[in-house]
C-alpha positions as CSV (number, residue, x, y, z in Angstrom):
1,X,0.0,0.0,0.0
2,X,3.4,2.4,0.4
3,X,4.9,4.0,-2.3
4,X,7.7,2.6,-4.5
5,X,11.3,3.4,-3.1
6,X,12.9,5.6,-5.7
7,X,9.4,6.6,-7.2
8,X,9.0,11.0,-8.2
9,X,9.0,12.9,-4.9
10,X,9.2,9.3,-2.7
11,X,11.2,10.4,0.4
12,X,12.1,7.5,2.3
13,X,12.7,8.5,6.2
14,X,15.0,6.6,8.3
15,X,12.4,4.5,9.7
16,X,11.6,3.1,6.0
17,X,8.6,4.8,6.0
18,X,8.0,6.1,2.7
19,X,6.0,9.9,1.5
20,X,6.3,11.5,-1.4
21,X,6.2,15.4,-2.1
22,X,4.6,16.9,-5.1
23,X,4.3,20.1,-6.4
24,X,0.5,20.7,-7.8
25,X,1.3,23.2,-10.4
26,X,2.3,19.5,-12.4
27,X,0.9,16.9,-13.3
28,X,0.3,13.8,-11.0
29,X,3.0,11.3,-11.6
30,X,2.4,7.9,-12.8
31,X,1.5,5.2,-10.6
32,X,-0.8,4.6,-8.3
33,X,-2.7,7.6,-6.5
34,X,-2.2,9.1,-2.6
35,X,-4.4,7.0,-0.3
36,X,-4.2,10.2,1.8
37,X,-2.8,14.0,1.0
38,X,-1.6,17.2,2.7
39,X,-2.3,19.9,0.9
40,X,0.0,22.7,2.3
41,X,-1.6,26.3,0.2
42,X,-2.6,29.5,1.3
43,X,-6.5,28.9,-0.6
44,X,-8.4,26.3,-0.7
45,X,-6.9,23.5,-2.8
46,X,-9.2,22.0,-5.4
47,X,-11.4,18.6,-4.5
48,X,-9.1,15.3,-5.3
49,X,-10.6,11.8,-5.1
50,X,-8.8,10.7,-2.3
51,X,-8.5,11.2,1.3
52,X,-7.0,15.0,1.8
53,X,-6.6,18.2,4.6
54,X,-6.3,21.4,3.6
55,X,-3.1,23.3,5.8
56,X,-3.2,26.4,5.6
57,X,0.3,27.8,4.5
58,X,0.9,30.9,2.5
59,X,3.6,30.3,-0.1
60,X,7.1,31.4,0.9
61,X,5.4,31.4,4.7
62,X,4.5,29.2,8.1
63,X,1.7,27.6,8.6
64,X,-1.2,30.1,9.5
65,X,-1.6,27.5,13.1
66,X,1.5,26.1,14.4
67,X,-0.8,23.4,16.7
68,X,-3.0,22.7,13.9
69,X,0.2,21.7,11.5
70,X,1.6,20.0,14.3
71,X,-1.6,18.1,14.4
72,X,-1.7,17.4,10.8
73,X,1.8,16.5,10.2
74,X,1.9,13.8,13.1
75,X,-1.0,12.4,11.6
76,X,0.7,12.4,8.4
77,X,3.4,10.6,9.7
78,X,1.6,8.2,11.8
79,X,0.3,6.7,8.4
80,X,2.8,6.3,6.3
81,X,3.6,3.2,7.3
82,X,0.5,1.8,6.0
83,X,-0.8,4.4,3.5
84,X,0.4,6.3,0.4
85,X,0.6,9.4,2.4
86,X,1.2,13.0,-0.2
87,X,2.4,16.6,1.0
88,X,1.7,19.0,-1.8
89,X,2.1,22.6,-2.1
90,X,2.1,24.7,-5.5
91,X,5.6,24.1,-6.3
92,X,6.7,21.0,-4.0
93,X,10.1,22.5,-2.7
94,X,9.7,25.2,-0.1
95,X,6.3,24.5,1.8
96,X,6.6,20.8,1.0
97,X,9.9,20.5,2.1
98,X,9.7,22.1,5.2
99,X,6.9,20.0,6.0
100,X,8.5,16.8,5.2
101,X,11.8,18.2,7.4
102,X,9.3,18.0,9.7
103,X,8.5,14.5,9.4
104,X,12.1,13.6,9.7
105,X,11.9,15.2,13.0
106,X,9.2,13.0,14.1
107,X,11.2,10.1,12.0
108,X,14.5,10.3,14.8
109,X,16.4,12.7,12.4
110,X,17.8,15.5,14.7
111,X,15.7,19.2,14.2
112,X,19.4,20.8,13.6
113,X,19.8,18.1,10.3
114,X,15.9,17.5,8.9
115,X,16.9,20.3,6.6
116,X,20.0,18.5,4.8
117,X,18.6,15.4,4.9
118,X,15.4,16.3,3.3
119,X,17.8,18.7,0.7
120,X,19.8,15.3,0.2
121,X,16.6,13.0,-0.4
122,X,14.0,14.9,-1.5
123,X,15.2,17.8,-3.4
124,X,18.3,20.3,-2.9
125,X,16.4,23.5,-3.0
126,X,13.7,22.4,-0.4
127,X,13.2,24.8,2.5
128,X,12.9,28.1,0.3
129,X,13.2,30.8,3.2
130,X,15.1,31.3,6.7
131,X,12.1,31.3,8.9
132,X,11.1,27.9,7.6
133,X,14.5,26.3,8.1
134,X,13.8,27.7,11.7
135,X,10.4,26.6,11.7
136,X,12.1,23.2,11.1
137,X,15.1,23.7,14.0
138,X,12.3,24.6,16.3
139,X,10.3,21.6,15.5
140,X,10.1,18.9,18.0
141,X,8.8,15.2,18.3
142,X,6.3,14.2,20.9
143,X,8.2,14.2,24.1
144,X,11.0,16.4,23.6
């Protein structure tokens, strides 16, 4: 029910769990669809025919609710293992990447690396801005 290792946008955590990042300004890639998707925009995001939450995050921004992304991204990451869990913002680099830097937080990575190893996995240019590579530094796993 996971993605395929090495699949467009599949980030695989340490854990092995596997999500991909997508930018929605193109085209879904082949294969099969998300089970389940974060939609990380500033607007509504269109209706998709799978199981999706709407995060509200301006473009080039935070998240407009810290606790609500909190929320929304341990949720994300508590499915992974068994879904084919999506983050998508317009482009899939800045938003997208900070969110999945975020799940690599919750994954055991350390706050101070998410960024690289999301940059070295993912995409090089994730994390567009200084406050979001803060955002991510900030970020902390349940218990810490």
């Amino acid at each position: 029910m996971s993605w395929e290792p090495g699949g467009p946008g599949v980030l695989r955590l340490p854990s092995g769990r596997l999500v991909r990042g997508r930018g929605l300004r193109r085209p879904l890639p082949p294969g099969p669809p998300p089970t389940y998707a974060v939609h990380l925009l500033g607007g509504q995001p269109p209706p998709v025919e799978w199981e999706s939450v709407w995060l509200r995050w301006p473009d080039f921004r935070l998240p407009s609710d810290a606790g609500r992304a909190r929320a929304v991204l341990l949720d994300a990451w508590r499915r992974a293992p068994d879904e084919r869990v999506e983050l998508a913002c317009g482009g899939g680099r800045g938003r997208t990447g900070t969110a999945l830097a975020c799940l690599a937080v919750l994954d055991g990575v350390p706050a101070a690396d998410a960024v690289a190893y999301v940059r070295r996995h993912y995409d090089r240019h994730a994390v567009e801005t200084p406050w979001q590579k803060r955002y991510v530094r900030r970020f902390r796993a349940p218990g810490k």
